[in-house]
C-alpha positions in Angstrom: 97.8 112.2 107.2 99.1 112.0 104.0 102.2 114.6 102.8 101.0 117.1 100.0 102.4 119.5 98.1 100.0 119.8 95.0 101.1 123.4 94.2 104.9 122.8 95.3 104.9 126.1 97.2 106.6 123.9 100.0 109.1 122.6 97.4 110.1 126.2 96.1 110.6 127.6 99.5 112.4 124.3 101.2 113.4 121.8 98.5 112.5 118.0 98.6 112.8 116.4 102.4 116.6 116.7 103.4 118.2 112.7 102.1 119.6 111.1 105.2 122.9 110.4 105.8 124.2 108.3 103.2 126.3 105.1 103.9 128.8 105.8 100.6 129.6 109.2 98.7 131.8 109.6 95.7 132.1 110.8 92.1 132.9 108.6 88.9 135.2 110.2 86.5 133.5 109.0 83.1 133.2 110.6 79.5 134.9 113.5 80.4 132.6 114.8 83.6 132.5 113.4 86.7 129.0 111.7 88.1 128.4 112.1 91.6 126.6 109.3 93.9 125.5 107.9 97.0 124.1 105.3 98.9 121.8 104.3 101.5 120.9 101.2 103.5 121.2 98.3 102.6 120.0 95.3 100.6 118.6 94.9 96.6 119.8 97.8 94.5 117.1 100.5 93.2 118.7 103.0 91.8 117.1 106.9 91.3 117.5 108.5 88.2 116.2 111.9 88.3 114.6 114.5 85.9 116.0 117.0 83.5 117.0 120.2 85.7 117.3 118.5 88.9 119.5 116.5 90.9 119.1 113.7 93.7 118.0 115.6 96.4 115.1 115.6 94.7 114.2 112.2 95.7 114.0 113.4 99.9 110.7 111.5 99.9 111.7 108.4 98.4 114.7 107.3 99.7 114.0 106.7 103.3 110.6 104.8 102.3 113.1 102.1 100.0 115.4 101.9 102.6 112.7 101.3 105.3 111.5 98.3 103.1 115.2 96.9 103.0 116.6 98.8 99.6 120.1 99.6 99.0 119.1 103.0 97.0 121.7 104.4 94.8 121.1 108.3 93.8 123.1 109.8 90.6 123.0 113.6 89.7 123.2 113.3 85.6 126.1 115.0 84.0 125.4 118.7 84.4 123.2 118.5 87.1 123.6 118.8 90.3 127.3 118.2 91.8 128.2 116.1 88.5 130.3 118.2 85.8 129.7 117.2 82.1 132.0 118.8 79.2 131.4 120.3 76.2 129.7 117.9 74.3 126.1 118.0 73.6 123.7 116.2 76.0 122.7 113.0 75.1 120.3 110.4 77.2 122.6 107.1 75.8 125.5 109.3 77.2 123.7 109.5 80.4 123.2 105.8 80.6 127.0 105.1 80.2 127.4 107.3 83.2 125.0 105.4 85.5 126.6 102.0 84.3 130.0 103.3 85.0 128.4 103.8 88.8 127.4 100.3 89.0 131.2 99.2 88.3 132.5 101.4 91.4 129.8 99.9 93.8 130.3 96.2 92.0 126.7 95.9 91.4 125.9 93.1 88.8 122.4 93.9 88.6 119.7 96.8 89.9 116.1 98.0 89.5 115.8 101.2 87.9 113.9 104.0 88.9 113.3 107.0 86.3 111.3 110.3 86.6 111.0 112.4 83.5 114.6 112.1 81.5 115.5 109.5 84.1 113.1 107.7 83.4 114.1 108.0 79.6 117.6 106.8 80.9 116.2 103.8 83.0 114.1 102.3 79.8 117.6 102.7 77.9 119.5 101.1 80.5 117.4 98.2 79.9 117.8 98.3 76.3 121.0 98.7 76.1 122.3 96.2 79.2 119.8 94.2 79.6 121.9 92.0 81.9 122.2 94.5 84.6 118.7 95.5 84.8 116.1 93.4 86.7 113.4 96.6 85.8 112.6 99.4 85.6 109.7 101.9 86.9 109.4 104.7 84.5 107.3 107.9 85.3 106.2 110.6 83.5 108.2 110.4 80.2 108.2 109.8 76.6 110.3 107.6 74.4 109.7 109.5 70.9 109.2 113.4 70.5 105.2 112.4 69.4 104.8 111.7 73.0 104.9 115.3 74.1 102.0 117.9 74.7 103.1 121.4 73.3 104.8 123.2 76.6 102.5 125.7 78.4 103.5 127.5 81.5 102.2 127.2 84.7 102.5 128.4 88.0 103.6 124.7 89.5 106.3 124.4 86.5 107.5 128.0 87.3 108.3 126.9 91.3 109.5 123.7 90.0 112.1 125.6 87.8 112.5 128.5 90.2 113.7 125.7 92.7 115.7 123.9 90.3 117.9 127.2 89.9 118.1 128.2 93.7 119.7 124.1 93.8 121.8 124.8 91.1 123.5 127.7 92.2 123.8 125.8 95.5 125.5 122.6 94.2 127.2 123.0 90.2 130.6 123.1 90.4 129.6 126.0 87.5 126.5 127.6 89.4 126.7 131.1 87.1 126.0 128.8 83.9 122.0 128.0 84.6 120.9 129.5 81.8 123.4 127.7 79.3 123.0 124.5 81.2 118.7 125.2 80.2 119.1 125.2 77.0 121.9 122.8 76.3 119.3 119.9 78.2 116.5 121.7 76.1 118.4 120.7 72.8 118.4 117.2 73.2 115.1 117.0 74.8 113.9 118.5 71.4 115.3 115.8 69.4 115.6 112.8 72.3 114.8 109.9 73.1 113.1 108.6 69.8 112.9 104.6 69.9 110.0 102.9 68.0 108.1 100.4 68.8 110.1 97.6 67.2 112.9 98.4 69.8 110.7 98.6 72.6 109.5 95.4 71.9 112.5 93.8 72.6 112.9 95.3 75.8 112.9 91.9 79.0 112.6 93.0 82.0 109.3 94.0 83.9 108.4 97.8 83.3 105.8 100.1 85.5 104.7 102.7 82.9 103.5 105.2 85.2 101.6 107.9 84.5 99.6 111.2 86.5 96.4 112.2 86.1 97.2 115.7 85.2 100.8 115.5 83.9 102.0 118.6 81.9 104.2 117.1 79.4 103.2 113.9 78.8 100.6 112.8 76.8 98.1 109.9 78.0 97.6 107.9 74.8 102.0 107.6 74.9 102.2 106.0 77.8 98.9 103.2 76.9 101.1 103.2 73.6 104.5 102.4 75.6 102.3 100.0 77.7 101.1 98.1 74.7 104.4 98.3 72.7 106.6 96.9 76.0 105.9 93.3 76.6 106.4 93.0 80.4 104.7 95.7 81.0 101.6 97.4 83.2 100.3 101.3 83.0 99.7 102.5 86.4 98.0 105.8 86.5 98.2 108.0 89.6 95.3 110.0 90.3 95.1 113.5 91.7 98.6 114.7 90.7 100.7 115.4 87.8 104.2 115.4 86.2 105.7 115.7 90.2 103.7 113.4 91.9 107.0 112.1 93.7 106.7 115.3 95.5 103.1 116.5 95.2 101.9 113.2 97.4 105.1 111.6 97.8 103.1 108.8 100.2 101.0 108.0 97.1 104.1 107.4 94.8 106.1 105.2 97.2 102.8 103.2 97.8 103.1 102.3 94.0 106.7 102.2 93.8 107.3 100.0 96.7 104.4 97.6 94.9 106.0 97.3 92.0 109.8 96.3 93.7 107.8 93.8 95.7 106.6 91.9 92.2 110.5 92.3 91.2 112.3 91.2 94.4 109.7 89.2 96.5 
C-alpha cells in the first residue's frame, strides 16, 4: 500500500523518511557561504534541489527510489537553508545556481539531470539556461518562472505544518538556528520579485523538461505551468492527481513513479 501523508501530520511530527547513509559529505565554500552536500549510490547524476524553507532531508522519500534504479543522487541545502551558511547579501535564485554548479566541480561531474521542487525547481530551469552544457534536464515541480504565475497566498492548515516543520529543522541544522524569522523574510524578498524570465528566454531553453504540476497546488497557478509547457520546447506537463504543492511527501510513491519515468526517457 501506497505511503500517504495528504495532511502532513506525519511530516510535522517526524520529518521526511530519515536519507540513508550517504557515500560522500562535504560543504563548498562559494560566494561567501558555504553549500553543504552529499551523495548516494551510484551511477547517472540526478541532483535534488529543494524548496524555499527547507533543506535536503526533505527528499527522505526520493532518494532511495533513484538510487534503487541505479542514480548517483546529489542533495544540496541552498544558501541559508539547512547546514549551508549564506552572507549578507540578498537572496537571489541565479546566486543559487552558482552554488549548485560550484558542487558539480567538487564531485567532477560534467553533466547531471536536475530535479527542482518549488525554488529548486526555479534553480534547476536556470541551471539549464544558464549552463546548458552541464544539464541533460530537468524535472521541475510546483513553481513559477515569472511573479504572474502565482495564486495570492492563503493559509492553510497543511502549509502551517509544512512551515512549523521547516522551523523545528532549522533550529536543528543552521549553523544560525535563532535567525528563522530573519531567514523568512529575507527568502520572502526575492520570492516577491524572483524568478521573472519571459517566454523569449524560455524558448531557448535545450534540454528535455517535465513541467509538473498537482492537482491542488497552493501556490501555483494551473494555466502557468500549460504556459511554461507551451513556451519550453522540449517540454511535457505532467499533472499529478490527488495532491498538491507537496506531493513528494503527500504520496511520495506517486511522485517517484513519475520522476523515475521521466529519467528513464533521459538516460535509457
Amino acid at each position: 500500500m501506497d505511503y500517504r501523508d495528504d495532511d502532513l501530520a506525519k511530516f510535522e511530527a517526524n520529518g521526511a523518511a530519515p536519507l540513508p547513509a550517504a557515500a560522500d559529505e562535504g560543504q563548498v565554500e562559494h560566494e561567501g557561504a558555504r553549500i553543504w552536500y552529499a551523495t548516494f549510490g551510484t551511477g547517472y547524476p540526478v541532483i535534488l534541489l529543494h524548496g524555499g524553507l527547507g533543506h535536503s532531508g526533505n527528499w527522505g522519500f526520493q532518494v532511495p527510489a533513484l538510487v534503487k534504479h541505479g542514480y548517483q543522487v546529489v542533495t544540496i541545502d541552498s544558501r541559508g537553508h539547512g547546514r549551508s551558511t549564506r552572507d549578507e547579501r540578498p537572496y537571489k535564485y541565479e546566486l543559487m545556481a552558482s552554488d549548485v554548479l560550484a558542487v558539480m566541480e567538487r564531485l567532477q561531474l560534467n553533466k547531471a539531470i536536475a530535479v527542482g521542487w518549488s525554488d529548486g525547481a526555479c534553480v534547476a530551469l536556470i541551471l539549464g539556461m544558464k549552463a546548458a552544457d552541464r544539464i541533460a534536464g530537468v524535472f521541475f515541480f510546483g513553481c513559477n518562472m515569472d511573479p504572474s504565475g502565482t495564486k495570492d497566498f492563503e493559509a492553510t492548515p497543511v502549509i502551517e505544518r509544512c512551515f512549523g516543520r521547516h522551523k523545528k529543522d532549522y533550529a536543528e541544522l543552521s549553523a544560525t538556528p535563532g535567525e528563522f524569522d530573519a531567514f523568512v523574510e529575507a527568502v520572502g524578498l526575492m520570492m516577491k520579485s524572483e524568478p521573472n524570465y519571459g517566454a523569449a528566454q524560455l524558448r531557448e531553453f535545450r534540454a528535455p523538461v517535465a513541467v509538473v504540476q498537482s492537482e491542488h497546488d497552493e501556490f501555483i497557478k494551473d494555466e502557468h505551468a500549460i504556459y511554461l509547457a507551451r513556451s519550453i520546447p522540449a517540454s511535457e506537463l505532467i499533472v499529478l492527481p490527488g495532491v498538491s504543492h507537496f506531493a513528494p511527501l503527500q504520496r511520495p510513491d506517486q511522485f517517484n513513479r513519475a520522476l523515475l519515468a521521466f529519467l528513464a526517457k533521459i538516460h535509457c
